[in-house]
Structure formats: C-alpha cells, structure tokens
N, C-alpha and C positions, 0 to 999 in steps of 0.2 A: 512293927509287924512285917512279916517276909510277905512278898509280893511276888506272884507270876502272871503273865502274860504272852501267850504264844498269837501269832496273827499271819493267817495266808493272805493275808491282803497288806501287803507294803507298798506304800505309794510314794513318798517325799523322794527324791534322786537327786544327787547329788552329780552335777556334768564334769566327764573324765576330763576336761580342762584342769579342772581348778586341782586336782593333784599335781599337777605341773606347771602352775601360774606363769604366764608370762610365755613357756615354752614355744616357738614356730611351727605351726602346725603343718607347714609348708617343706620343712625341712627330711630330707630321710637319707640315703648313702652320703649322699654330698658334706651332711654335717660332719661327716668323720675328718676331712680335711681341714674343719675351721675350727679340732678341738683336737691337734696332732699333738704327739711328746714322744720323741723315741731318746734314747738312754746314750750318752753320749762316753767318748771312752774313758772320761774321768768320774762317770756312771752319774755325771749331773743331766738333768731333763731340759731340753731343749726342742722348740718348734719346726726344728728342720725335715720331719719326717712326719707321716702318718703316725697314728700312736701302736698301728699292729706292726712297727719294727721294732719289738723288742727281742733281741735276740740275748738278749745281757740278763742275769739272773736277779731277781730282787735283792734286794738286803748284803748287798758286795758279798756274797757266800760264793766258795767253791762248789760244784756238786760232784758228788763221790756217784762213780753209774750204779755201783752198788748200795749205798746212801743208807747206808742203817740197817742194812739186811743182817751184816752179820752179828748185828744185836738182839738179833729180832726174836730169839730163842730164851736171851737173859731176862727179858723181865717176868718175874712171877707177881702170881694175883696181888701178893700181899703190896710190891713193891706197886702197883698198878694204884693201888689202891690210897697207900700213903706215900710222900716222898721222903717225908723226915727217915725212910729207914734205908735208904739208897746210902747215906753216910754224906750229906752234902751238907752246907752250912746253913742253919736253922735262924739263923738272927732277922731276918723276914718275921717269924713270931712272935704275937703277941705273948704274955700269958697264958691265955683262952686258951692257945693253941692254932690261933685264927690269925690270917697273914695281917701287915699293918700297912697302910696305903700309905704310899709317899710318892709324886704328893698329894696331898688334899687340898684342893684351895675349899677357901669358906662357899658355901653354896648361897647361888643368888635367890635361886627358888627353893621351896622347903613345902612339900604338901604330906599333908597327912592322909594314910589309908588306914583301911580295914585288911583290904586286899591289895596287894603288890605284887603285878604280874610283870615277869620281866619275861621280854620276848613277845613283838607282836603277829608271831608265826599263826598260821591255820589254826594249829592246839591255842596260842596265848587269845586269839580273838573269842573261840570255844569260851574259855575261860574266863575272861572278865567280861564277856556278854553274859554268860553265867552268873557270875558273882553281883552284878550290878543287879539281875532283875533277883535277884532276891532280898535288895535293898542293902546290901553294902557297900562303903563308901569302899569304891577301887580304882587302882592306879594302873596304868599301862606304859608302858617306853619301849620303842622298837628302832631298829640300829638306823633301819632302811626309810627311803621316803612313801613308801609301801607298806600297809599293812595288810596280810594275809598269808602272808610266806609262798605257799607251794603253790597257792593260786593265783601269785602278784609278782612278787620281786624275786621269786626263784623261777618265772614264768613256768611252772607245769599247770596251767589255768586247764587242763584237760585233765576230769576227774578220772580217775582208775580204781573202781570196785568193783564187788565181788558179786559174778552172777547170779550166784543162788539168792543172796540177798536183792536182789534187782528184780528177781522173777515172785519172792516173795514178797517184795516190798514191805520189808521188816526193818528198815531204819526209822533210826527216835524221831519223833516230830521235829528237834530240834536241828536235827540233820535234815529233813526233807523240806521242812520249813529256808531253811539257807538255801540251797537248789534251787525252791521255788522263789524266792527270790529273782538270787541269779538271772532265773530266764525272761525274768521280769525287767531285767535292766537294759535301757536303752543304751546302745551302741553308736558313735561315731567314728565312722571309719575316716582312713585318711584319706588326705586331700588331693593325691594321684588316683584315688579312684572313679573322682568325677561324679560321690555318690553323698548327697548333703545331707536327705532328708535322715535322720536317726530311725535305726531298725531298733529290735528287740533282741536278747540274745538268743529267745526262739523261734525267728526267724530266720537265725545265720547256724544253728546248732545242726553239725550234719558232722560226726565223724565215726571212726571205731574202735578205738581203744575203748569207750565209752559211751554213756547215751548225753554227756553232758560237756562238751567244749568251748571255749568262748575266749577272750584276747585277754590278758594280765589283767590290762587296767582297771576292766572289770571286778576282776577280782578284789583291786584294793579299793574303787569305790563303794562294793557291795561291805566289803569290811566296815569300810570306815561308817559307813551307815548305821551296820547294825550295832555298832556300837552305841550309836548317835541313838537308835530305838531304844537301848538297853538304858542307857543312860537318864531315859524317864523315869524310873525304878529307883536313881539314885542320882539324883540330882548336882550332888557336888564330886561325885567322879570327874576321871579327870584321865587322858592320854595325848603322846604326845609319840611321834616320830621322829626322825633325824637325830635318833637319843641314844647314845652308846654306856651300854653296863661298863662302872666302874668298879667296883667292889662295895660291901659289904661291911656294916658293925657290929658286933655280937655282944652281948651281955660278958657279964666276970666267968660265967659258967662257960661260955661256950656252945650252950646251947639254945640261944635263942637269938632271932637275927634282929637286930635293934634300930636297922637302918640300912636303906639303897642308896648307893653313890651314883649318880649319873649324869651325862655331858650332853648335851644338847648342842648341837651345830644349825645354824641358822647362814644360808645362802647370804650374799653379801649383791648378788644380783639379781634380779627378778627370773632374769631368763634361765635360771640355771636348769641345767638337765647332766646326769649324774653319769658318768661316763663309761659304766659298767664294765670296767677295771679293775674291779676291788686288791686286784692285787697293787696295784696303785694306790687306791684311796682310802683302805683298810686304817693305816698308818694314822692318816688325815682324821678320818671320823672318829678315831680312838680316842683321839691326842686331847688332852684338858687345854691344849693351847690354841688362840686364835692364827688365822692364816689370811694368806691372801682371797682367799675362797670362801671363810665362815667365821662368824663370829661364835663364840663358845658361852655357856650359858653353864655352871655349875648348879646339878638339882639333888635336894638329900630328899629320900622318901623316909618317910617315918608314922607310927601309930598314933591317933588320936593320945591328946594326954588321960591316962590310966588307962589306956586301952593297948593288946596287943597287936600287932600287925600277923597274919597271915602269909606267906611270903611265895610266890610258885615260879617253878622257872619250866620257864616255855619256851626259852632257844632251841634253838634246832640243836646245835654241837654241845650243850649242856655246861652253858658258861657259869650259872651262879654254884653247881655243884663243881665244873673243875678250879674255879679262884677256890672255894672255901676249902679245899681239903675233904669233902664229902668222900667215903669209902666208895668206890668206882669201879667201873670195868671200861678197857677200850679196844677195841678191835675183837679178834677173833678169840674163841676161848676153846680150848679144847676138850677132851674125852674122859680127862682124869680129872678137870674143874669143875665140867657141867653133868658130865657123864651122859650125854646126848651119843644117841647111838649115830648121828651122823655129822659129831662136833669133828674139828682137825685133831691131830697128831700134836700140836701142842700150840700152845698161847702165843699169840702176835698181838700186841696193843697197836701196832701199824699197819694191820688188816683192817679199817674200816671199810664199810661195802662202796662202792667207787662213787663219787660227785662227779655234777654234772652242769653244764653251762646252757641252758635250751637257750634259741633263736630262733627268729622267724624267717619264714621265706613268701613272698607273695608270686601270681599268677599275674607277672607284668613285664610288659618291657621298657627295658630302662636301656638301651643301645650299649650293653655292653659295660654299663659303669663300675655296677655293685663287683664284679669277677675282676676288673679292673681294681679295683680297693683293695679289696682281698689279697691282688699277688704280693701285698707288701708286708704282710703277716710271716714272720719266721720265726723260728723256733732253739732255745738252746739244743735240744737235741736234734739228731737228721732226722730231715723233713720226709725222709723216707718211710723210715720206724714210724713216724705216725702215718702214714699212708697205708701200712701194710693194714692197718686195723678197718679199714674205712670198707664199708662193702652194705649193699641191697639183696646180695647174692637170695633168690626167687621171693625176690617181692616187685613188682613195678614201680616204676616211679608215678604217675599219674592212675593208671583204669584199673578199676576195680578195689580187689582188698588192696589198695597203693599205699607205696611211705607218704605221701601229699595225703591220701583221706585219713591216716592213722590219727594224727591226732591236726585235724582241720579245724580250726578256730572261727573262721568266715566260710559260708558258703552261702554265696548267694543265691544260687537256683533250689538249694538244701537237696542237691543229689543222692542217691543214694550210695552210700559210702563203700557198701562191701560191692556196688556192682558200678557206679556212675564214673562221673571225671568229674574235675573242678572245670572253672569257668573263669573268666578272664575276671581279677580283684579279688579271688580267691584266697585267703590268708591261712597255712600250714606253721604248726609249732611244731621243732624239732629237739627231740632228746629221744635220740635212737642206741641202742645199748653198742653196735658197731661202728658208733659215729663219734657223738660228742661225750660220752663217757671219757671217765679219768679216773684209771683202777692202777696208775703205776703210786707205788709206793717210793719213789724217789724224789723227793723225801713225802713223806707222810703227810696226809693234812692235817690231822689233829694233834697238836703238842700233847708228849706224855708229861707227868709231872716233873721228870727229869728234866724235859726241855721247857718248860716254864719257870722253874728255878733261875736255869741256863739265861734266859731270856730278860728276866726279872719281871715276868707278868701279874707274880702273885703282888707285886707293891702295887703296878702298871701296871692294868688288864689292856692290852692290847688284842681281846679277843680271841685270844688262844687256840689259832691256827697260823700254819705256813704259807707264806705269803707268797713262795719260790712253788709250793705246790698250786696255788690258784691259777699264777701265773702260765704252767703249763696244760693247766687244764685249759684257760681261756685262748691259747692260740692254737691247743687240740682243737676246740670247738672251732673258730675261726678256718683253720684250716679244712675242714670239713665243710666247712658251710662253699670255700672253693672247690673243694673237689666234687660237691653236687652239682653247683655251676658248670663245671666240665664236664659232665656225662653227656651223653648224646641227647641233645636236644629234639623236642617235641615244636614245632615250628608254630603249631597251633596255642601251646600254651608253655612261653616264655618264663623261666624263672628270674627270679634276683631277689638278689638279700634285702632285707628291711633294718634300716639304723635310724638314729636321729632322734630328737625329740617326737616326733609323728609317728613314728614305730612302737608295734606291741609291748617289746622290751622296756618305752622310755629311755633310752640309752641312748649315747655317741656310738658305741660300739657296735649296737642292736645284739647284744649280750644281754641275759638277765644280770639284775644289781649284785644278786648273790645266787651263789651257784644252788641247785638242787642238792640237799642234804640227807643222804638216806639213813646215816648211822652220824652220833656222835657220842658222846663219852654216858654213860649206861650206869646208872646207881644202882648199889646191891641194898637189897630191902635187907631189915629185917627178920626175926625168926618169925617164919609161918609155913606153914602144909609140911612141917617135914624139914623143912632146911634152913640150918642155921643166922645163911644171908640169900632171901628168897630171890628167887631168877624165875620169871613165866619160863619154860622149857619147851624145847621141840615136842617131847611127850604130851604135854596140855596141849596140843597142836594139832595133832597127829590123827588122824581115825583109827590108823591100823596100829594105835600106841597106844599104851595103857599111862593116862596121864591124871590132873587132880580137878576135882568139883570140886569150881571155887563158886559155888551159886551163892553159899552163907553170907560172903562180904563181895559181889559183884557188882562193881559200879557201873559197867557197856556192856557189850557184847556187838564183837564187830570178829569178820571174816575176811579172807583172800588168800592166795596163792602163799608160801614162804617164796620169796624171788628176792633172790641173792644176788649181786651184779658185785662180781668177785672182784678181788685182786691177786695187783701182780709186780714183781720186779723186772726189773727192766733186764736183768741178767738172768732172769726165771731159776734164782732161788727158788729155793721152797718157803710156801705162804703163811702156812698154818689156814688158810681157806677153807671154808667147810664147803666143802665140792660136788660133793653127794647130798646135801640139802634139801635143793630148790625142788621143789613139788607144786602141780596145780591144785587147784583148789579142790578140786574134788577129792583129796585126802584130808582133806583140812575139816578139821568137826568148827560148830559154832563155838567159839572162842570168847568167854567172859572174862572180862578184866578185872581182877581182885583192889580190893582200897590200897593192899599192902606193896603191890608194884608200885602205887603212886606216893609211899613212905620212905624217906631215905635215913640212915644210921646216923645219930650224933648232934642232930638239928630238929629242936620237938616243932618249929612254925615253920618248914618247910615242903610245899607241893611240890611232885613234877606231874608239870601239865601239858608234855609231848614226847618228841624222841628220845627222852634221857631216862623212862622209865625202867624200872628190875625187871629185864628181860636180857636173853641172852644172846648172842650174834645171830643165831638161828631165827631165832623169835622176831628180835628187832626186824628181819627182812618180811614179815607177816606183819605188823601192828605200824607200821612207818607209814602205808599210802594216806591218803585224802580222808576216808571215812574214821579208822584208826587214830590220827589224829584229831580227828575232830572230837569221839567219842571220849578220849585221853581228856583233852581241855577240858569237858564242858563238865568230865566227872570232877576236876579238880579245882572248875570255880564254882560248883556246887558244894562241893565239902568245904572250901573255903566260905562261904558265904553262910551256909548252915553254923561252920564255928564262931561265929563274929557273935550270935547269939547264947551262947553259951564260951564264956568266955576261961572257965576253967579246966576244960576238955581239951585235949591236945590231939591231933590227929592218929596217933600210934593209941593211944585210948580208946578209942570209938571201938573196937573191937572186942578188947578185952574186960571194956565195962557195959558189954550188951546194949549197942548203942545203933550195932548196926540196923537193924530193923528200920528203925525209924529213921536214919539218915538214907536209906534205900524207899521210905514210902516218899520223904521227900523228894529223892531225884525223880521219881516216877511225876509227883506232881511239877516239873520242873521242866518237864520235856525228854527227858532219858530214857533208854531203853536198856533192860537190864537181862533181859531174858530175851533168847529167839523167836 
C-alpha cells in the first residue's frame, strides 16, 4: 500500500560535524597552506606552493583564445542530439545502440531498487524523498560529500523565489514543509567567533535576495535528514554520497535501462576535507581506481528480481542522458529551432548560461591573512581580463541594500537587510553575476557529444565536463574574492575570506565542492502540444505571449524571472546568446510543468528529475532556481513511485492511456501543488 506523510514538526538533527568527521574545527584560511599543490613545469603536483598557484592549464591542453568559437555555428540540432552522425568511429556501440563500459570491474555492492535516482542535487533529494514515502524501495548516489546541490555543495544555500508566489504563499506543502524545516535547524558557527552556544537558522535568517538564507551545511544536513524521514515509508532504501555515475546497462532493445554503474570513494583518512578544486579532483572521484586519497568501492544498481527499475536522473549537467545517447539539446538554441521570438540568430551547444564558484566572506579580522593567501591565486589568462569584470558599481558594500546583506547567511543581531549593516561574525555568501560568474566559453563547460567521443567518456564516464573550464572559473572566483579584500575598507567591519574545514564551503579553498550549475545538457520530449520533440517555450512563459495550457498533464507549477546570466568569448565572437530574453517576473504568467518535459525519446524507465528537462535555453533560465527544482524532483519521484505499482505502464503511457487523472489526484495527496 502507498503511504504518505507530511509533518511541520521535525525534530531528530543530525550535528553539521558528523558530514565532516574528524574535520578541525579550528582550522579556516591557514588550512589552505597545509593542503598546497601547485603544477610544476613537467605539470607533475608538487607541495611547494599554495594550491591557488595554478597558472598551468588542466589536462596538458593548449588553449586556443578563441577555443571553439569558430565551430560554434557547425553544429545542428540533429548533430546535438546524436554523435553517431558527426561521421566518427562507432565501435563504442553496443548492438542496443548504447555505449559499452570498459572497464567494468565486477561490483562489490549490488542493491536493488524500484527507484534509481542518480544525482543527489536539490531536484534528486525532491525525488527520492518522494519515491520513498510512497513506499518504494529507492536508491540515491551523489558525486559530492553533500547532498542537496544548490543548497550544499554548490553553496547557493540562499533561496531565490518568486515574489508573487511568496506574497501568495502558493508553494506545495512539500516545498514549505522543507523551508520549515530549514529554519528549524540548529546552527554552529565557527570557532573564531567565540560563539558555542547553537542558534537556529531563524535566528541568523536576515538577508535580501530572499526571505530565507542560511550556511551550506545546513543545507546538506537538512538533506540528509529528510531523507532519513522519508526512509520510514521504505525501509530498505538505501543512499549513498562520495558516489560517482558510471554508466549504464540496457536491455537487447535498447530501451530499457537494466542497470547503474557506480563508484563510491571512501576517504582513507578521518580528517579528510575536500579541497574544493574539482578541477583537480574531478579526475580522482570519477576514476574506478583506488588512490592515495580513497579507496573505491564498485556498486551495480539493479531491479528487484521480476521487477523493473524506474531510473531518474537528477544531475545538474544531465549525465545519465549525455552517456546514454538520449536525443539532447545544449547550449543556446535559436529562432528557426525553437522559434521563440527572443531565441539567438543561431545554435551554439557551447552557450550554456555561465557557472559559478560562491564563497564566503565573514565580518572579522584576521590581520591581514586571508588577502595574503589570495595574492598567490593566478590565472592562465591576464589577470587583468578578469579584473575588468569585477565591479559593485551603485551597490554598497556593507549599509543598507549591500552586497554583504544580499545574500547574508549569519546575522547575528538579524538587522534589517534592505536598511541595517552586519555586525562583527557576520557570515555573507557570495555569487555576484559581476564577480564570480564564469560565462567565457573558452573552452566550454559541458562536452558536446563530439568531445566525449574525443575523450572516451562514453566507455569512461568521467563526468562529462571540462576540467580547463572549472579550472578558470575557480581562480575567477578566487580572484574576486581578492579584489573585494582590496576595496576600501570599513575600519569598523573588517573583511576576510573564509576556507578550511570550519568554513561554510567545507573546503581547503573555501570554494564550493561544485560549482553553481544553471544549465546543462536539456532532453527533447517527445510528441505533445503541437511539436514533434516537445521544449516548455519562452511563449508558455510569457504574459504578453500566446503560449500552451498544459493543466491536462501538469505535475508543479512554479514561477520566477527568465534570468539568463549569458555568455561569452573571450574574443567577443558572436554567441548565439539569447540577449533580449531575460525579463522580471512580472511578465512571467504561473507556469505549470507538463509530465511530458520530464519524458525523454528512446528510454521507456527513464525520469528527469532537475535541470535536464524538455525545455529550452530560454525556459531553462525560468525553471533552474531553488523552488523550480525542487517542484521538477518531487514530480518525478512521484511518478516514479506511482509506477512501481503498476508495473506495466511506462511513463510515455500515462497520457495517452487516461491515466493522468489519477497520477495528478495522487501528487495532490502527496504534497504537490499543481495549480496556482
């Protein structure tokens, strides 16, 4: 029997220690010097420097300053979408159609689901807290030692929604239920600030991007918890962190997923604290191989026997749709694809909307240290070029509407944000679009299928991003975080960066684990409303647009701004950017999310339960924030958990066998909100 349970009363807490066992709590800039590795000139790692001197590019690559720009017109949808027709060598393929892993070592673990969510982002937590209280047995694996993505290990722990909906107070139970949470969760701060006793996080909640900010760890405690709630419902669930997608088995047809590859790395020291590097450790946490650093753990997810698996992918960059070959979109799409009256001039799959690195900074002095650490931060390109970007220009730094209250994670006196100042232990999260943004396209962060081939990701999932582009995001950000230290100081309230194990971040760097993900590679639905491979469109978006009532088969309903955070080359080619986009919200009608966005072409047990759903670069920049994703997840571990009962119904079904009804009176009892 399916079971639900909603409760404003959560009490069991789990103390932000134990995500970082062993960690020093004591430690914050100073650890960056007792966790140094700068790139030596035969590009071996070596402890003779800080680790922010890397000036050497990842992966012994040249970079071309124009890096792929002048391809950036050749590829079309179709080639977007499959590689085998690029002309390149197919022997990757199985039969099926579907790549073939090499290698595979035999798995030490083997569990069996109902539900298989890979990706433990914001949307994948939605999701198998979803799936689970409906009583399916489900799986969860997440890359990071954080689960909750945009609230944890991508540190945006400061939500950004949509006003009307705030003034309404029109989000699903299961949404306001999580918030209330949240503010429920006790807080310890760190140990420079002289402050033991544990607050609440509504008593530190003081910012204004939002009504709701608080520090990462938060975030991934509150996660992991509700999982740990959810898991009442379904007792032999089962998730696991430090766990990297390996690929994928498929049936003789090709359309059914048979089986999850995944590697699990286990610290090798108690104290480990993750060095928020990834362009470093990306490599590491992919690798099926053991290291100096972790021991590797091979795991197959697989269906109960005579039962099928459900399978949803909840990465942010859309990993189990870019290994399998799933028909795709990436980057920008233009006017003659989408026919959006405010798409680009033509297709760039290396337009995704720009990543980002947030950091903390606190309201303390440290004599000078943190701006000391910093100066050893450089950059393959001039250190200039990224200064020019860097700017507050009429915002303050501290009183009033300030960058410091923008998005304020700690406030101890809980000032008022649009008029007050901070106070001495003050803690500020930073992801300022003039700051730590990372919108050059040299090279790309998402591999197109070309460059996975190139790579050999599809045998070896290595995650299927550039490791040369993180890289320069991560000492974008870094450098920024110096050039705020050098503004004119306020004598009264001291800045300096926050790193270490004892920092927001969790990091050596005081970087987040993984950078902020707004866009990653985008599945094309199926035929519904009219188009052959369905995309949610600017027009379903739009007030002043004539777009489509998808109420029939709506699983959310969630609203915000379209906010686009463009790109660009470094030689300011032309982008393909949809430039004339971005609109407040007050254009934006209430926006319901059809079942058929969360259906992808060619795979009948496949969900997408976050950023990868049929929507289109425009869209994507609407449906990506906090609530969006969350609304995405919880629809898709609802419909997963719904199928586990009916086990000959496949998700592309529910539609067209008049099924939706009742999978819609379900989410409604499930905590969903489906209408405005």
């Amino acid at each position: 029997m399916k079971r639900f349970f909603f409760s404003r009363r959560l009490a069991w807490i789990i103390p932000v220690a134990s995500l970082l066992a062993g960690a020093s709590s004591a430690v914050l800039v100073s650890t960056i010097e007792q966790y140094t590795q700068a790139e030596t000139t035969d590009g071996k790692l070596s402890a003779a420097e800080p680790s922010f001197a890397q000036d050497s590019v990842p992966d012994a690559e040249t970079v071309n300053p124009n890096d792929g720009a002048e391809n950036a017109q050749t590829l079309n949808s179709s080639e977007q979408s499959d590689p085998t027709k690029s002309g390149s060598d197919n022997s990757f393929l199985l039969p099926n159609g579907r790549p073939s892993l090499s290698p595979l070592p035999a798995p030490a673990e083997t569990w069996e689901c109902e539900v298989a969510v890979v990706g433990g982002s914001l949307g994948g937590v939605a999701a198998a807290s979803h799936a689970m209280r409906t009583g399916a047995k489900t799986c969860l694996i997440e890359l990071t030692p954080w689960m909750g993505g945009q609230i944890s290990s991508q540190g945006v722990s400061a939500v950004d929604e949509s006003r009307n909906m705030l003034e309404r107070n029109n989000f699903s139970p299961s949404w306001q239920s999580f918030k209330d949470f949240i503010l429920q969760q006790p807080v310890t701060l760190p140990a420079w600030t002289g402050i033991t006793a544990p607050l609440t996080v509504a008593q530190i909640n003081s910012c204004w991007v939002g009504r709701l900010c608080f520090p990462p760890q938060v975030g991934a405690v509150v996660s992991q918890e509700w999982l740990k709630r959810a898991a009442q419902y379904s007792t032999s669930s089962k998730w696991s962190a430090f766990t990297a997608f390996k690929g994928a088995e498929f049936d003789e047809t090709g359309r059914f997923i048979t089986a999850i590859y995944a590697v699990r790395r286990s610290p090798r020291e108690s104290g480990y604290v993750p060095q928020g590097r990834p362009s470093v450790e990306l490599a590491t946490w992919y690798a099926w191989e053991e290291d100096a650093t972790f021991r590797k753990t091979p795991i197959k997810l697989q269906p109960p026997p005579g039962k099928r698996m459900i399978v949803i992918d909840a990465t942010d960059t859309g990993e189990v749709v870019g290994w399998a070959k799933v028909p795709l979109r990436i980057g920008s799409d233009s006017r003659n694809t989408t026919g959006e009256t405010n798409a680009a001039d033509f297709d760039n799959p290396e337009c995704t909307q720009a990543f980002t690195f947030p950091f903390a900074m606190g309201i303390r002095a440290d004599g000078g240290q943190s701006i000391k650490t910093l100066e050893y931060v450089q950059s393959f390109y001039p250190r200039a070029e990224h200064m020019r970007v860097y700017t507050l220009e009429g915002v303050p730094m501290f009183h009033g509407r300030s960058f410091f209250n923008y998005r304020r994670i700690v406030s101890l006196n809980r000032s008022d944000p649009f008029f007050g100042s901070p106070v001495l232990n003050d803690i500020t999260l930073v992801n300022w679009t003039q700051g730590n943004d990372w919108n050059w396209m040299n090279p790309p962060l998402i591999l197109t299928p070309e460059k996975l081939m190139q790579t050999g990701q599809y045998q070896n999932w290595m995650g299927g991003v550039s490791l040369r582009s993180m890289r320069h995001a991560e000492n974008h950000a870094l450098m920024f975080a110096h050039w705020l230290l050098e503004q004119p100081p306020d004598p009264a309230l001291p800045l300096a960066y926050l790193a270490g194990a004892d920092s927001p971040m969790g990091t050596v760097s005081g970087l987040s684990m993984l950078p902020y993900i707004r866009e990653g590679r985008r599945i094309l639905g199926r035929s519904a409303y009219g188009q052959t491979e369905f995309m949610l469109r600017e027009a379903d978006l739009r007030e002043d647009m004539e777009g489509r009532d998808f109420r029939a088969t709506a699983v959310g309903v969630t609203h915000y701004d379209i906010d686009i955070h463009g790109c660009r080359y470094r030689n300011w080619e032309p982008t393909g950017e949809a430039v004339k986009a971005s609109v407040k919200e007050y254009y934006i009608r209430p926006v319901q999310i059809p079942l058929e966005s969360l259906i992808p072409q060619g795979v009948e047990n496949l969900l997408v339960g976050g950023k990868a759903i049929a929507a289109t670069h425009i869209a994507t920049a609407m449906t990506r924030v906090h609530h969006g994703e969350w609304t995405i997840g919880s629809a898709a571990g609802v419909t997963a958990g719904w199928l586990v009962d009916q086990p000959d119904l496949q998700p592309a079904q529910i539609v067209p066998q008049g099924k939706m009804p009742q999978l819609q009176q379900y989410m409604i009892e499930q905590g969903l909100r489906l209408d405005w």
